[in-house]
C-alpha positions in Angstrom: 0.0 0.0 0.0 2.9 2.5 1.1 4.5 1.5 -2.5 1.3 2.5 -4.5 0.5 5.6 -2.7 4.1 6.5 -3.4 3.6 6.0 -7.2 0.3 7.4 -7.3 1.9 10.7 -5.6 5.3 10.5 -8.3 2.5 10.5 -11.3 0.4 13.1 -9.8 3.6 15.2 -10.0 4.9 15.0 -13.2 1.5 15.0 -14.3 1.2 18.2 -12.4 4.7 19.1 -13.2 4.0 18.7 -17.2 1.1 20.6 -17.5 2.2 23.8 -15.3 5.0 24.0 -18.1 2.8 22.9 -21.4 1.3 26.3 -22.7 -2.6 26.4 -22.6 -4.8 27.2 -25.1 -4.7 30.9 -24.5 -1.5 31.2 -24.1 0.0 33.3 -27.3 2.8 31.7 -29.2 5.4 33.4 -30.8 5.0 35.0 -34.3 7.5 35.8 -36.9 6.1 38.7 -39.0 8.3 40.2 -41.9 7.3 43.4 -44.1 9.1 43.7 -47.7 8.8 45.9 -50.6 9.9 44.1 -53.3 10.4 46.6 -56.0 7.9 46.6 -58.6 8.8 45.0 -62.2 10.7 47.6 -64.0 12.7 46.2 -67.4 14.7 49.5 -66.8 16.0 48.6 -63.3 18.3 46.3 -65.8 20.8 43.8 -63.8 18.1 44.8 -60.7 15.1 43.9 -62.7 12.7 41.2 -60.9 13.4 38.7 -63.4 17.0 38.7 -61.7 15.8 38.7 -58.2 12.6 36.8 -58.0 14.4 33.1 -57.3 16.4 35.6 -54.5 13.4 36.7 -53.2 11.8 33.5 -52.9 14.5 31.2 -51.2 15.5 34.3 -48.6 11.7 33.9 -47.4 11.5 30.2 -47.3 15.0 30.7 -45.3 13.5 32.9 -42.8 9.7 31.2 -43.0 7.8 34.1 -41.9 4.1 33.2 -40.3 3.2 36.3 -41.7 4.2 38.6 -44.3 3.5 41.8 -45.9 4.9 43.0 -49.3 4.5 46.3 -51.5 5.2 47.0 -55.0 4.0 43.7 -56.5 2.5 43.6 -59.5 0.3 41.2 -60.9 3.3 38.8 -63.0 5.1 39.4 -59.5 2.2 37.9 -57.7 2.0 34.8 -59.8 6.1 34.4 -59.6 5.4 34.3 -55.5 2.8 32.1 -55.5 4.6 29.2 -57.4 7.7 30.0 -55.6 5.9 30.1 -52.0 3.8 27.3 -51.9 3.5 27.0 -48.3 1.6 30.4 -47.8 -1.8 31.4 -48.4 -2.0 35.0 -50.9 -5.0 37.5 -50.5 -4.6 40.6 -52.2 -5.9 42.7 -55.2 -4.1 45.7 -57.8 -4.5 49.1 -56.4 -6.1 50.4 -59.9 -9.0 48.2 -60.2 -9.3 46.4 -57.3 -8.5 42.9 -58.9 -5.1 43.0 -61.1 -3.9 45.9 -62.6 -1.3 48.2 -60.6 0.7 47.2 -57.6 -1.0 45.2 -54.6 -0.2 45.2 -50.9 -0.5 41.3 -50.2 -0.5 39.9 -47.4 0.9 36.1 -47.0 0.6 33.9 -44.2 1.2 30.3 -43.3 -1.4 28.2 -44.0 -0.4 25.5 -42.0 -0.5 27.8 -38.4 -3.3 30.2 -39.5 -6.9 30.1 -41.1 -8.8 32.7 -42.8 -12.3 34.2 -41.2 -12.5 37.3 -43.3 -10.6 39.2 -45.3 -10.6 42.6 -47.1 -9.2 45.5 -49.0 -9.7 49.3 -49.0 -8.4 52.3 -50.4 -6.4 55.0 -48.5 -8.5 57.8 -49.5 -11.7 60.2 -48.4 -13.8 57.7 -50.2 -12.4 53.8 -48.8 -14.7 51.9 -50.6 -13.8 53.2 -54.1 -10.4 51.5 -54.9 -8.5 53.2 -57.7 -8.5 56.5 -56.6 -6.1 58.9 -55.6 -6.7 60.6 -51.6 -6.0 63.5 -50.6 -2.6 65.4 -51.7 -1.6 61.6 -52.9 0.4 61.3 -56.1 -0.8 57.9 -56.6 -3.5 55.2 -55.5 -2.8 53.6 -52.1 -4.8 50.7 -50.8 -4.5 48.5 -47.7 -5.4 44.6 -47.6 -6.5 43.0 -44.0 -7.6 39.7 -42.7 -8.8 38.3 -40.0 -7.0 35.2 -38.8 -7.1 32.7 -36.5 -4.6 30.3 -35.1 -5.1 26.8 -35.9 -3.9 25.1 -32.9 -5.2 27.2 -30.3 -8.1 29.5 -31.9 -6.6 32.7 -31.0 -7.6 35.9 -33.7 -6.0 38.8 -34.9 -6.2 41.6 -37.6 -3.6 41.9 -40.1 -2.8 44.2 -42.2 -0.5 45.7 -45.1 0.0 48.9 -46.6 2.3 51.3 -48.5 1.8 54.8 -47.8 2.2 57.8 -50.4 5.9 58.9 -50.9 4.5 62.7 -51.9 1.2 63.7 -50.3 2.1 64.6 -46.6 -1.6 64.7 -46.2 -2.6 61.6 -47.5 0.3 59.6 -45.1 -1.1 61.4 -42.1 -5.0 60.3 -43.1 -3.8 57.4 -44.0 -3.0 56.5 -40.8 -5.8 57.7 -39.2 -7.9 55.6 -41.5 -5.9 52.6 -40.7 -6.7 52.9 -37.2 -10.6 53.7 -37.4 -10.8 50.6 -39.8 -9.2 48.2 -37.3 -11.4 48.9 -34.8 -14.7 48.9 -37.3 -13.5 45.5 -38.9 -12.3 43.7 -35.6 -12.9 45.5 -32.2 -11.1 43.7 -29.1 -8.8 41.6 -31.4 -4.7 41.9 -31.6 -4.0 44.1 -34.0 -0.3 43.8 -36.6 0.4 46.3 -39.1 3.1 46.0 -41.7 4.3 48.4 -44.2 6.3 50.9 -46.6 5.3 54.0 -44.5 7.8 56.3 -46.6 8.2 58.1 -43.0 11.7 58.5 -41.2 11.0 57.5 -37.1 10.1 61.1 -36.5 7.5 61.7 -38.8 3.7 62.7 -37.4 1.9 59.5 -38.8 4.3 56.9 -37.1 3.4 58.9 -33.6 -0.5 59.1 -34.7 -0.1 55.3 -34.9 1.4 55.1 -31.5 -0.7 57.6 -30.1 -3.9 55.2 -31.7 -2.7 52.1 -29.2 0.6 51.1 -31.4 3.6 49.8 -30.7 6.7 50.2 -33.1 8.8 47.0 -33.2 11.9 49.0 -34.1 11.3 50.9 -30.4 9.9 48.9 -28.1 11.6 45.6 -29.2 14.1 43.5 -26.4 16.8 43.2 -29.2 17.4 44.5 -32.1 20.2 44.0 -34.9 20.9 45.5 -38.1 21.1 48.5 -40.0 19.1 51.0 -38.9 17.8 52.0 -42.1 16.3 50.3 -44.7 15.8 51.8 -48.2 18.9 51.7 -49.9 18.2 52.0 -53.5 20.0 48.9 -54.2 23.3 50.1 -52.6 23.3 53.4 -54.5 22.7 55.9 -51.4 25.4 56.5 -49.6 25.1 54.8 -46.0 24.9 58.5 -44.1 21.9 58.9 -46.5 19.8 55.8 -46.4 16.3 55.8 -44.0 14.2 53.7 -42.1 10.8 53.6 -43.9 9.5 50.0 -43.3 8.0 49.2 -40.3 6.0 46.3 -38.1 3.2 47.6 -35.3 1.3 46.0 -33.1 -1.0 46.8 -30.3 0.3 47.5 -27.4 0.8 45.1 -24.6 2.3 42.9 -27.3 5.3 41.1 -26.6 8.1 42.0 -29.1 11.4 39.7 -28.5 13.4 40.9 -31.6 13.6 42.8 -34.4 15.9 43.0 -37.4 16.6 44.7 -40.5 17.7 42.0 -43.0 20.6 43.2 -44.8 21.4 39.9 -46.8 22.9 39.8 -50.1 22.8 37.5 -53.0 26.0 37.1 -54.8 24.8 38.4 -58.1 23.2 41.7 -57.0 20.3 42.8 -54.6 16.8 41.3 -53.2 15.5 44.3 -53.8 15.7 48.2 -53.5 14.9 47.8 -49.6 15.6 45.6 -46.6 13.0 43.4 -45.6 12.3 43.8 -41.7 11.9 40.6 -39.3 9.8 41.0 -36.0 9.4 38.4 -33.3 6.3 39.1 -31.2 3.7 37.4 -29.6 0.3 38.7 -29.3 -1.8 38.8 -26.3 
């Protein structure tokens, strides 16, 4: 009897013992988001032209296997080269000129082994959001944003995500944007985490990166535990002096988040350049 109770007691505590350290449903799990502009097919970018870089493109994001992933610039042949190159993701997305494929897109890729689809949306960055294919405000071109709702296979947990690439002219149109951003995350999904990726063509001290902080956003780029890389990340494939290149890609998330690390990604391929810009890498796990 003494022998059995003692056994009974030793499996009571590594029973015990194993769940405290298994994570429970609600716990969040880690979450490796990347944002990227790609650089739009241009036969003129010559030696740099996509055709050169797309086989780059696609083995550096298999390499780094990002859960999600948000690019800019990518036309429709661009979409179609990522699609058969990226197999393991799932692709939503439409052209910012007619809403389905003509002009650049703001995809948004994500893992479809770790993450479902609920919903899922675009929207233009302009007084009238419906209406893709127009220009807003003091905007020199179209600017759209995709979302989606997603939820976590294993565990059920939701979040928003969404990608974007802000106007590189209209002042105005960056700072609406923004603010548009942030009203349509809490109309589409109130109460759920919130990640937002993109080419904000904003330097760290510009207004709309501290309306997005001041909306209940983190930047990943501040408020990450380590960091490593450049510090900027438009180079203009290696033209710009180094004094002279910029951050401009960025990750958020709402705050409370936890964000482990963050880097710019300054690999190189032998024969030239993955793109025009750095893609940037963010650990973080949603709560």
């Amino acid at each position: 009897m003494k022998y059995t109770a003692l056994l009974l007691c030793l499996c009571n505590i590594l029973l015990f013992g194993s769940c405290k350290n298994h994570p429970s449903a609600h716990d969040g799990q880690p979450t490796e988001v990347m944002t990227f502009n790609i650089r739009l097919d241009i036969p003129s970018d010559s030696a740099n032209s996509w055709n050169h870089r797309k086989d780059d493109v696609c083995r550096m994001i298999a390499y780094y296997r990002p859960d999600l992933l948000g690019m800019q610039e990518v036309l429709h042949n661009q979409m179609n080269d990522l699609k058969r190159g990226l197999p393991q993701y799932t692709v939503l997305g439409v052209g910012r000129d007619d809403g389905k494929e003509a002009g650049e897109y703001c995809p948004i890729f994500f893992r479809t082994d770790r993450f479902a689809l609920v919903e899922y949306g675009n929207f233009s960055l302009s007084e009238h959001p419906e209406t893709i294919g127009i220009k807003g405000w003091d905007a020199s071109y179209n600017r759209i944003a995709t979302w989606a709702i997603l939820q976590e296979k294993d565990n059920g947990q939701q979040l928003i995500y969404l990608n974007t690439h802000l106007d590189n002219d209209g002042k105005t149109a960056r700072q609406e944007g923004v603010r548009l951003i942030l009203n349509k995350i809490k109309e589409i999904a109130p109460g759920i985490p919130a990640i937002v990726t993109g080419d904000f063509n904003c330097t760290p001290e510009e207004a709309p990166l501290q309306t997005l902080e001041n909306g209940g956003m983190e930047n990943a780029s501040k408020a990450a535990a380590v960091t490593y890389g450049p510090s900027w990340s438009f180079h203009d494939f290696g033209r710009l002096p180094v004094e002279e290149r910029v951050l401009i890609d960025y990750v958020f998330t709402t705050k409370g988040a936890k964000i482990d690390r963050y880097r710019v990604v300054h690999d190189k391929p032998d024969n030239g350049y993955l793109s025009d810009h750095c893609p940037i890498l963010v650990e973080l796990t949603v709560q």
